[in-house]
C-alpha positions in Angstrom: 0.0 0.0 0.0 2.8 2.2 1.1 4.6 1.8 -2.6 1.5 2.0 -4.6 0.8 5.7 -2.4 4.3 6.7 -3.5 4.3 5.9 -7.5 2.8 8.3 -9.4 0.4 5.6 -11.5 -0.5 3.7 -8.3 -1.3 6.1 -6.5 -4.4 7.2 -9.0 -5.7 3.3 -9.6 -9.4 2.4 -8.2 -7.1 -0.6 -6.9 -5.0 1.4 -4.5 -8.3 3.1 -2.9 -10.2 -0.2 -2.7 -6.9 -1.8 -0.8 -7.5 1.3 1.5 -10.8 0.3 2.2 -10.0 -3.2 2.6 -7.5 -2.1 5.4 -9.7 -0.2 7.4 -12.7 -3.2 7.0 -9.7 -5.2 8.3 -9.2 -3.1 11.0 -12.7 -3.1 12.2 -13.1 -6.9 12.7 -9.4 -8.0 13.2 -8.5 -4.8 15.0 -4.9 -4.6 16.1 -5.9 -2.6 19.6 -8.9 -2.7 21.5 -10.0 0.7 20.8 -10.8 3.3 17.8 -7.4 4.8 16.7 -6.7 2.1 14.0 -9.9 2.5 12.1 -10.0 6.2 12.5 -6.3 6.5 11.3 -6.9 4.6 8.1 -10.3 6.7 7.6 -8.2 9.7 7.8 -6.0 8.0 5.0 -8.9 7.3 2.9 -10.1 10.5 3.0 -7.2 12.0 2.0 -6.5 9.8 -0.7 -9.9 10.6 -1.9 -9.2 14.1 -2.3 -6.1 14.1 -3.5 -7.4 11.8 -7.0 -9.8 14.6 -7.2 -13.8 14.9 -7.6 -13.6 14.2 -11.2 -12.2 10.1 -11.0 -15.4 8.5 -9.9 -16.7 7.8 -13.3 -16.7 4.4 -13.4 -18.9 2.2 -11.7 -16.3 0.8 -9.1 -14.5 3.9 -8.2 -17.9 5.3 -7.9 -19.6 2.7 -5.3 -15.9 2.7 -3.0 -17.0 7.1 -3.4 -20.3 6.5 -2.0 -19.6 4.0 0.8 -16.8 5.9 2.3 -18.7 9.0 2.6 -20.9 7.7 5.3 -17.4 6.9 7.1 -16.2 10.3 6.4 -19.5 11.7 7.6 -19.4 10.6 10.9 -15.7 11.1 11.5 -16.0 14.9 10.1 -19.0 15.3 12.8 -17.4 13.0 15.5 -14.2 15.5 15.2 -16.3 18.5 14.7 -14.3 19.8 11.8 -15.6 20.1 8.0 -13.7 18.8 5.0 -13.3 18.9 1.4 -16.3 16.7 0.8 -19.0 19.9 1.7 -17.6 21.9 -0.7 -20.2 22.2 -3.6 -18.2 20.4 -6.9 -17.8 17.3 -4.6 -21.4 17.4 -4.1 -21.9 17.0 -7.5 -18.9 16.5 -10.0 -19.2 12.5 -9.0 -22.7 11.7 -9.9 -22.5 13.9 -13.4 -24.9 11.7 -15.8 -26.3 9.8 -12.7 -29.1 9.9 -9.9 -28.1 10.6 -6.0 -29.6 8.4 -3.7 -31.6 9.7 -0.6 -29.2 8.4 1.6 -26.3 10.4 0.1 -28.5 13.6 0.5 -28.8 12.7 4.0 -24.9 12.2 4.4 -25.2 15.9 2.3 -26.5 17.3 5.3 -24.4 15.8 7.4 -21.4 17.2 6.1 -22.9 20.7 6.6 -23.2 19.7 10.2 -20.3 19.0 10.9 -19.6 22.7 9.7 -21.9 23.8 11.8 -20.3 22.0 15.0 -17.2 23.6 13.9 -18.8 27.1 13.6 -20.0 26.5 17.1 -17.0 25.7 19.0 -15.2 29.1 17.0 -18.3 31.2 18.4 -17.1 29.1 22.1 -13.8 30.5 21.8 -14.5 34.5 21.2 -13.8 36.5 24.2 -16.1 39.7 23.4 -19.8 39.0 24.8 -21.0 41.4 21.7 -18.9 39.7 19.1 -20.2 36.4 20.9 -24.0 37.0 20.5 -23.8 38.2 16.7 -22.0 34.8 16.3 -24.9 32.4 18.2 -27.3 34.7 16.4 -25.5 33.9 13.1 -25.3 29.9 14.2 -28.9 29.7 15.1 -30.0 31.1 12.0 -27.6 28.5 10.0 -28.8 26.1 12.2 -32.9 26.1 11.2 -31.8 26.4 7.7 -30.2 23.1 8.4 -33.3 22.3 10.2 -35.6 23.0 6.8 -33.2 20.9 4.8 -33.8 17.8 7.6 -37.0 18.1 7.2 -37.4 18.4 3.5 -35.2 15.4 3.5 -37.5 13.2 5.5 -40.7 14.1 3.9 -39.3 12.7 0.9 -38.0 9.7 2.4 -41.5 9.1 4.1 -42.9 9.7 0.5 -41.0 7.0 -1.1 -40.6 4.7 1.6 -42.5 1.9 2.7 -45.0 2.6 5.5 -44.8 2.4 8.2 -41.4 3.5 8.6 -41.1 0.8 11.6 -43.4 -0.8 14.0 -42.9 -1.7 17.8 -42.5 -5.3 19.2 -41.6 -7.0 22.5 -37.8 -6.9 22.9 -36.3 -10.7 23.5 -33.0 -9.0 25.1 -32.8 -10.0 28.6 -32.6 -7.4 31.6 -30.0 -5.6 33.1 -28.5 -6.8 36.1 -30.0 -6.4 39.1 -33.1 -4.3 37.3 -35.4 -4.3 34.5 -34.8 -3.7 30.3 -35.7 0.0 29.8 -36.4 -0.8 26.4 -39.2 -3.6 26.7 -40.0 -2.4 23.2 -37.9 -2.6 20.2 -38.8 -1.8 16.4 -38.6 -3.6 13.3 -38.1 -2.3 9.8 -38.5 -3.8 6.2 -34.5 -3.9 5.5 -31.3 -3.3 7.6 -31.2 0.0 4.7 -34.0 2.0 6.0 -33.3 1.0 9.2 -29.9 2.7 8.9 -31.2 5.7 7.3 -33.6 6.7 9.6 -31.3 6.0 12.7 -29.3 8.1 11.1 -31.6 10.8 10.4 -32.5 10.6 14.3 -29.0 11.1 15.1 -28.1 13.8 13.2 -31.4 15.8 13.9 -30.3 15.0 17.9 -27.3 17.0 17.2 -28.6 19.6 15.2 -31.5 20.2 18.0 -28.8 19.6 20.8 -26.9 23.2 19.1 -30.1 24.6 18.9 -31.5 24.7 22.2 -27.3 25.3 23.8 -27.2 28.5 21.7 -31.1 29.8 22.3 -30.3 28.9 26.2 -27.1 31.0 25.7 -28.9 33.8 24.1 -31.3 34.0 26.3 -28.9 34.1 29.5 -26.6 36.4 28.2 -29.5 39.4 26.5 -29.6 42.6 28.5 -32.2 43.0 29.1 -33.7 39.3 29.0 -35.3 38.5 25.5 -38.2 36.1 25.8 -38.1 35.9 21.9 -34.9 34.6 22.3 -35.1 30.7 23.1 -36.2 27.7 22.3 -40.2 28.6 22.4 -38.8 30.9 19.5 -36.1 28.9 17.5 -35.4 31.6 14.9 -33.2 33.0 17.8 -32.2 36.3 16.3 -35.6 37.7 15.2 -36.7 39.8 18.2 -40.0 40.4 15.9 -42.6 39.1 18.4 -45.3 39.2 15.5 -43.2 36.6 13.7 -44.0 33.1 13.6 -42.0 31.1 15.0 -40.8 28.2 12.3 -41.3 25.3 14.7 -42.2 25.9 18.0 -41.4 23.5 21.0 -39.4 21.8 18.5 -36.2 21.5 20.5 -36.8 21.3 23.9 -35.9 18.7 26.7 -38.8 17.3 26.6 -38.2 16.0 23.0 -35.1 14.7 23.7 -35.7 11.3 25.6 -38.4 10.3 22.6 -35.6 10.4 19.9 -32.7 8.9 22.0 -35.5 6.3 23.0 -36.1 5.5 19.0 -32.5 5.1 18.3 -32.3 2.4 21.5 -35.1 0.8 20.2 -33.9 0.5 17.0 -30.4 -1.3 18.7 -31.7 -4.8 18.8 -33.0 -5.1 15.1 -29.4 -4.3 13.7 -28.1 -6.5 16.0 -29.6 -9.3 15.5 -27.7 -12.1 14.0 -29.4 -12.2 10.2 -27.8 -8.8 10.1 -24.6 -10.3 10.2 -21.6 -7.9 11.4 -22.9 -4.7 9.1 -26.0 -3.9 11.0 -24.1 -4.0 14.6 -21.6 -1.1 12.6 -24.3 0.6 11.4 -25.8 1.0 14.7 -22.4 1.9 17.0 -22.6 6.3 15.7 -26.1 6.4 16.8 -25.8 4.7 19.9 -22.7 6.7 21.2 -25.1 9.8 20.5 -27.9 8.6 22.4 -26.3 7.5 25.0 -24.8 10.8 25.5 -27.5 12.4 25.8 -28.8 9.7 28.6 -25.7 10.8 30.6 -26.8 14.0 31.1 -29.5 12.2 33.6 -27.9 9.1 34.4 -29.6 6.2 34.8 -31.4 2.8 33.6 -31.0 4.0 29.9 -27.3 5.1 30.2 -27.0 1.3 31.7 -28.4 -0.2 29.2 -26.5 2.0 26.7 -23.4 1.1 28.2 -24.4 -2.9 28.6 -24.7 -2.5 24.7 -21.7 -1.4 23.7 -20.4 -4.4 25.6 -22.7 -6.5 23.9 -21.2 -5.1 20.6 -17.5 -5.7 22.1 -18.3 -9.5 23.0 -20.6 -11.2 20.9 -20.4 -9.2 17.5 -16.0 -9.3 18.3 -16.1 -5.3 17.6 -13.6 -4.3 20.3 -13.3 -0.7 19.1 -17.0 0.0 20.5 -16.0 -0.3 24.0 -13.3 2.4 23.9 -15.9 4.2 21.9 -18.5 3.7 25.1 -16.1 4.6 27.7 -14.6 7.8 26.4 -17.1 9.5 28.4 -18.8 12.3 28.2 -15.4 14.4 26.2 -14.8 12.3 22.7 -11.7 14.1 22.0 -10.8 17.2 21.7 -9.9 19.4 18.2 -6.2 19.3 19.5 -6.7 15.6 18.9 -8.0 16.3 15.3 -5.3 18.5 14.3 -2.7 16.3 15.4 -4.1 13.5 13.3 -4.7 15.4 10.2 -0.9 16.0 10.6 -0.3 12.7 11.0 -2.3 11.4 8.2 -0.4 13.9 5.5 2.0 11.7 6.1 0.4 8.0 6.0 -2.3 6.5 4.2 -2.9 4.9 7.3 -2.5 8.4 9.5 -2.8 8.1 13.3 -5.9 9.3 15.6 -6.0 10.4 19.1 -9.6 10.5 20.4 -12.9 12.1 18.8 -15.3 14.8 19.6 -17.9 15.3 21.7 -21.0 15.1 20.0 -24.8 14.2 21.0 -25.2 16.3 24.3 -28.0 18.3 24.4 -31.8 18.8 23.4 -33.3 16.7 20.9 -35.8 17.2 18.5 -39.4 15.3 17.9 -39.0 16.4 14.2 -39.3 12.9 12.2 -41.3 10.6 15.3 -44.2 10.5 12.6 -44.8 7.4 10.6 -47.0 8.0 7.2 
């Protein structure tokens, strides 16, 4: 790998980047540590690689399916590190699907990309001094925010359209108890196919973040306005409009009351990707959304954030993912974006590249945007 990355007609081959991703599949199921750093470090490699052949070599079939499948990867590592990349800038968004259709679920991973922007906005507003300077820039976020929102939502009521209904049905969970209590869950969900399944959990996740900055930034706002501004919160989500006679785009949308019914759906949704006709994809697809529910359970510990954390062991011994235990008992700080930088550093110089850590992400409010099933 390390010769094909240094020749010049290597480096470019569909081969080299499927080798890439066969390394980092590799390090999922045979990992050579028992936490996250190997996966992430080849991620970080694949991503780069990615870039560096350019938006314009994913013509072919091949190259073009290895494009699609590593951007859900990229998605999640881009939010988990709270950093954008390359792949939200607009010709990569379009360049590689020239003369074909984009799936909904590469919208969705669209959106995501902005997120992670967004997260990255955020923590730049976190680091200004000036309490004026400060305010513009929450008042800024907010409004980046619901146009985030709007996309979210456009984005499910199309998948709702063309999806089969309903979305997902409840039935009696067959997991057994926690120790020494009861299964918080005693409900699970079922979906047609492991693919919708993954798409809504993923939409759930997401939106939990997006609502999570929502309602941090309105609370902020509405702490920090002299005098207080009752327009400014989460009853009034535009934030920055202090037009009282406005209407407010979604009201109620994201506050704590919201959040325990989404982080709940994602839980519930935990048993049907692991079970064992899934085979080892659904248990991978499921670990991002767990680690954001159950960050949001830590905020009020308790039977949920047990049974969060008795899942991630779950994952660790009986699906052989080791890395999800790390994952589970970072705690509440995933990393920091000292961490990040260091890698990207690191990764300049390797395919494989080196990781230390990942971002916090999934604390905070949560939204009841998408809990319909038509």
């Amino acid at each position: 790998m390390q010769k094909a990355l240094w020749d010049s007609n290597q480096m470019w081959k569909e081969e080299t980047l499927a080798a890439g991703t066969a390394l980092s599949t590799y390090e999922l199921y045979e990992s050579t540590g028992d936490d996250y750093r190997g996966w992430t470090g080849h991620e970080l490699g694949i991503q780069q690689l990615i870039g560096l052949r350019g938006p314009e070599r994913y013509e072919s079939p091949f190259a073009h399916i290895l494009y699609e499948d590593r951007r859900y990867t990229s998605m999640i590592r881009d939010i988990q590190y709270r950093k954008s990349s390359f792949l939200k800038e607009p010709v990569w968004l379009s360049k590689p699907w020239e003369g074909r259709p984009k799936g909904i679920e590469q919208r969705l991973y669209d959106i995501g990309f902005d997120l992670a922007a967004v997260l990255e906005f955020a923590d730049r507003i976190g680091a200004i001094s000036d309490n004026a300077e400060t305010t513009k820039g929450r008042m800024e976020l907010l409004d980046t925010c619901h146009q985030l929102n709007d996309r979210f939502q456009i984005w499910y009521d199309e998948f709702i359209n063309i999806s089969p209904s309903p979305l997902y049905w409840p039935t009696l969970s067959t997991f057994n108890g926690l120790q020494g209590g009861v299964n918080p869950f005693p409900v699970s969900f079922q979906f047609s196919n492991l693919r919708l399944a993954e798409m809504i959990v993923t939409y759930w996740s997401l939106q939990l973040i997006l609502s999570g900055t929502i309602a941090m930034n309105s609370l902020a706002l509405r702490q920090t306005s002299s005098p207080p501004n009752p327009t400014l919160g989460i009853e009034q989500p535009q934030g920055a409009n202090t037009d009282t006679t406005s209407k407010p785009r979604s009201p109620n949308k994201h506050i704590r009351a919201s959040i325990l019914i989404l982080a709940g759906n994602i839980a519930q949704s935990v048993e049907y990707c692991m079970q064992s006709s899934m085979g080892l994809i659904g248990s991978l697809k499921i670990v991002f959304p767990l680690r954001i529910a159950m960050g949001t359970f830590q905020r009020q510990p308790g039977p949920e954030l047990a049974w969060c954390q008795a899942m991630f062991q779950k994952l660790t011994e009986e699906k052989g993912l080791r890395f999800s235990q790390s994952i589970a008992s970072a705690g509440k700080g995933w990393g920091s974006m000292k961490n990040a930088s260091s890698q990207a550093a690191g990764g300049e110089r390797s395919a494989a590249g080196n990781a230390a850590g990942v971002a916090e992400v999934g604390t905070g409010e949560a939204s009841a945007s998408g809990m319909r099933q038509e």
